[in-house]
C-alpha positions in Angstrom: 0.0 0.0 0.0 2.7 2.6 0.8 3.7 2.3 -2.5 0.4 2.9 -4.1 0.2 6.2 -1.8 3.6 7.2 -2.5 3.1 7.0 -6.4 0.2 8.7 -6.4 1.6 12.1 -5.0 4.7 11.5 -7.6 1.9 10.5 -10.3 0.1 14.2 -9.5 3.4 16.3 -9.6 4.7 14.4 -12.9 1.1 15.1 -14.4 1.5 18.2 -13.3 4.8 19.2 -14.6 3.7 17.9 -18.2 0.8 20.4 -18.1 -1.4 17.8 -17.7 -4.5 17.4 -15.4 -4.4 16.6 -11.9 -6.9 16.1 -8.7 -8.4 19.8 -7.9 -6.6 19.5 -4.5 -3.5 19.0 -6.0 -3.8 21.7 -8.6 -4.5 24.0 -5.7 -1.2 22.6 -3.9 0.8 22.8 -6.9 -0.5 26.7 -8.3 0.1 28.2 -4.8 3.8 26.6 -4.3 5.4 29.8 -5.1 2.5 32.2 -3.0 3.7 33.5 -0.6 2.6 31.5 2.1 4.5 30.4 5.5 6.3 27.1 4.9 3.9 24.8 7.3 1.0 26.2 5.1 3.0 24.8 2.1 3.5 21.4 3.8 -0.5 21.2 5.3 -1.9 21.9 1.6 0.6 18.9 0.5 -0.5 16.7 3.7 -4.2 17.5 2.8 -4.2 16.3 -0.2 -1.6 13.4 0.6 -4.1 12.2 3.3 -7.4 13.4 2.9 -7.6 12.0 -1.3 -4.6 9.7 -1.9 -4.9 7.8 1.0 -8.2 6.8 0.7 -7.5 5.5 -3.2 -4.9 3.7 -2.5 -6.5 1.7 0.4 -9.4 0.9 -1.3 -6.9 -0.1 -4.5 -5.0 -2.1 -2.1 -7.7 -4.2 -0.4 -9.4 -5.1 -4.0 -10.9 -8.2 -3.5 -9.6 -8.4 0.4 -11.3 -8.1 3.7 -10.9 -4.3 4.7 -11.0 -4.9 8.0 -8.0 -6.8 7.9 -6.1 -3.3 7.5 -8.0 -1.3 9.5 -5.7 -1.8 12.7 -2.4 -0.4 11.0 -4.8 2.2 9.6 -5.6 3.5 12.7 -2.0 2.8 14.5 -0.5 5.1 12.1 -2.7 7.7 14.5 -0.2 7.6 17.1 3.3 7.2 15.2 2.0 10.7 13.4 0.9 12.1 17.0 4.0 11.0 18.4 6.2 13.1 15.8 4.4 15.9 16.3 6.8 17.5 18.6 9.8 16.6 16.2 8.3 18.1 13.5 7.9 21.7 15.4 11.0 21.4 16.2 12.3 20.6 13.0 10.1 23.4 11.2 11.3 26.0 14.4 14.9 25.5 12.2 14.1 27.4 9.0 10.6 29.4 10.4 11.9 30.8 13.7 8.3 32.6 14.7 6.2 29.6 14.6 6.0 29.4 18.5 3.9 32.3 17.7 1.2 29.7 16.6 1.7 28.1 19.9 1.1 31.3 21.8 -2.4 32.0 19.7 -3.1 28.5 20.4 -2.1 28.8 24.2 -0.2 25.8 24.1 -2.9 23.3 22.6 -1.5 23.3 18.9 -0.4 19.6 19.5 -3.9 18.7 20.9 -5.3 20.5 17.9 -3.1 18.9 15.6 -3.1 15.4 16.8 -6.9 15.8 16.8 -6.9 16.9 13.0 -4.7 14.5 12.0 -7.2 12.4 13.2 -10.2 13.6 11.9 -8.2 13.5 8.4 -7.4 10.2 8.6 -11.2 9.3 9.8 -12.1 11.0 6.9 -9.3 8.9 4.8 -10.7 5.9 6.2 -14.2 6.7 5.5 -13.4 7.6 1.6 -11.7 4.3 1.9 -14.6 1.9 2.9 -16.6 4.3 0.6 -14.2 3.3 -2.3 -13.7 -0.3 -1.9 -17.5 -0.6 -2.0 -18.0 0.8 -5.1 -18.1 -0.6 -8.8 -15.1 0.6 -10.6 -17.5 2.3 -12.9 -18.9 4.7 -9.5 -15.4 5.3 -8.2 -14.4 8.2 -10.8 -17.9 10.2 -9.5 -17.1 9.9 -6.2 -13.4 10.1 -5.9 -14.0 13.7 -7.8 -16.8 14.6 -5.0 -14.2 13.9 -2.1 -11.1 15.8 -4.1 -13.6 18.9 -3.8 -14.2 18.5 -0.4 -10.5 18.5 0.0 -9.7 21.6 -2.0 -12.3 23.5 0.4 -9.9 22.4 3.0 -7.0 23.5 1.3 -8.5 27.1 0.5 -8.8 27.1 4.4 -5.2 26.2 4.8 -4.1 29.0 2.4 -6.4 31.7 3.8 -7.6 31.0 7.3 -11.0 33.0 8.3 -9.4 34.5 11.3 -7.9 37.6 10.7 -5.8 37.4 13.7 -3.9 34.2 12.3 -4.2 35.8 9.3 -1.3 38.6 10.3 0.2 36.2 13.2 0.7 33.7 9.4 2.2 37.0 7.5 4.7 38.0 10.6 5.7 34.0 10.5 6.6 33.9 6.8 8.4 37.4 7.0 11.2 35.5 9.5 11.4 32.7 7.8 14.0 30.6 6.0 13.3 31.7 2.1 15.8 29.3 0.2 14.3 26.0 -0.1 17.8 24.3 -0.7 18.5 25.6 2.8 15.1 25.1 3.8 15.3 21.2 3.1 19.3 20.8 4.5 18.4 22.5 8.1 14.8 20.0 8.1 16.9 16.8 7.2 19.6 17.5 10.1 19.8 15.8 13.3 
């Protein structure tokens, strides 16, 4: 299955890169890579449409023919593993976008809870699109595979402009500190 997942983002961006057409998700992922948005918004509109669409397709491709349930338990452990990096990953992102404690302050602290509890309502969703998916005819799939990619882009329009104007400017002030070469970017996130 991972590599299912894994070649459907690489499917999108080399569809992409040829001009030709991709999920609306990833369009909206790939046409707002060089807005100027703070670097964890750039990684959450790639997550989004990584977890809430891919996921869910390449489950349900996965377990063609199989019991779904038989999955569902590494499904859901993968919960915890992604909780349990949370920390790293602020840490990691703190390297190259010094300001983003300021997220923590607005949050008063509860970003983890917040985050652990939409990674989890994203993989819920993932997991729903996927029992959705493996029930369907081949011939239904296309329709409804296009009705969840919309329901991600709404997401990722969130993501790019929160409704909060408050996290609005508290996003601008973030992105106006931050690391802006993404050769650097990736060399500071990969180091120890």
């Amino acid at each position: 299955m991972d590599v299912a997942f894994a070649n459907l983002y690489i499917d999108a961006y080399q569809e992409h890169t040829k001009g030709n057409s991709v999920s609306a998700s990833w369009l909206f992922s790939f046409e707002n890579a060089t807005e100027e948005l703070t670097i964890l918004q750039h990684i959450m509109l790639g997550i989004n449409a990584h977890i809430n669409l891919d996921l869910g397709i390449a489950t349900a491709a996965t377990m063609k023919g199989k019991e779904l349930t038989l999955i569902e338990k590494d499904f859901n452990t993968v919960n915890d593993i992604l909780f349990n990096i949370t920390n790293e990953m602020q840490d990691r992102l703190s390297r190259v976008s010094p300001l983003l404690f300021l997220l923590d302050l607005l949050g008063k602290n509860t970003d983890e809870k917040v985050i652990d509890f939409s990674m989890r309502k994203a993989r819920q969703q993932s997991w729903n699109s996927t029992n959705l998916l493996w029930a369907l005819d081949e011939s239904q799939k296309p329709e409804a595979i296009a009705k969840i990619d919309l329901l991600v882009l709404e997401l990722a329009k969130f993501i790019k402009d929160p409704k909060s104007k408050i996290i609005g400017y508290v996003l601008k002030g973030i992105r106006s500190f931050e690391e802006k070469n993404v050769g650097q970017i990736i060399t500071k996130l990969q180091r120890d």
